[in-house]
C-alpha positions, -999 to +999 in steps of 0.1 A: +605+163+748+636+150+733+630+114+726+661+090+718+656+059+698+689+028+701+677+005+675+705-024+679+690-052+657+676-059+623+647-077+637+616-068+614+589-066+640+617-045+666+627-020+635+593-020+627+581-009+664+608+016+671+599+038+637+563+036+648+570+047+684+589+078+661+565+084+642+537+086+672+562+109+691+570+131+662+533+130+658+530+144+698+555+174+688+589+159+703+622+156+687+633+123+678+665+111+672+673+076+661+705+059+662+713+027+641+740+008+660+755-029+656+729-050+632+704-018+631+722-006+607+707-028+579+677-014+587+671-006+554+676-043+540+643-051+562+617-066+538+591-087+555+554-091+545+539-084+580+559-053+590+565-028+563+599-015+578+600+010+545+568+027+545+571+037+585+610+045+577+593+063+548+574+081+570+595+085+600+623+110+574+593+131+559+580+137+591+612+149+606+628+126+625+662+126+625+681+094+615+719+082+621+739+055+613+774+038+631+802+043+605+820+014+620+792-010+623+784+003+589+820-004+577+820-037+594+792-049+572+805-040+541+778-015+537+773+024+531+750+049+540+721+051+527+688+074+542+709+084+566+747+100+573+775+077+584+780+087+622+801+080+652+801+074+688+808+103+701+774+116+682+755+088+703+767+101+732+756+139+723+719+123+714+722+105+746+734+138+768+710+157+746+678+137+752+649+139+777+646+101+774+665+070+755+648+039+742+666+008+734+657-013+712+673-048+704 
């Protein structure tokens, strides 16, 4: 299966979840794709004591799982790529048209 992750939010416990469901998936053999979009992407900023957002993200890249980023929403914040490359809408859309199922998470 093609699994595709929205993560819209830089909530620690949220960013925290969708990585784990990513990991568990890429775990199960499917293809994951995950798209930062609006406040996701300063997913990477996430530090938090109870939900270690850098180990799973960590995790999440070695093990495959493909990560993207919204130029504009990066642009918006000041803020350039980082793990991932700088992407645009019409590359959520192919994800989207491309996947079995889309979670969104935010």
């Amino acid at each position: 299966m093609k699994l595709g992750i929205i993560l819209n939010t830089p909530h620690p416990e949220t960013a925290w979840n969708a990585l784990r469901l990513g990991n568990e998936a890429i775990a199960g053999g499917h293809e994951v794709n995950l798209f930062l979009l609006g406040p996701g992407v300063e997913l990477e900023k996430i530090k938090n004591e109870s939900f270690n957002v850098p180990e799973v993200l960590k995790k999440f890249i070695s093990s495959g799982g493909n990560l993207f980023a919204c130029g504009t929403c990066l642009e918006i914040r000041h803020q350039e790529a980082g793990v991932c490359p700088i992407s645009t809408m019409s590359q959520l859309v192919e994800i989207i048209a491309g996947s079995d199922k889309v979670v969104t998470l935010g």
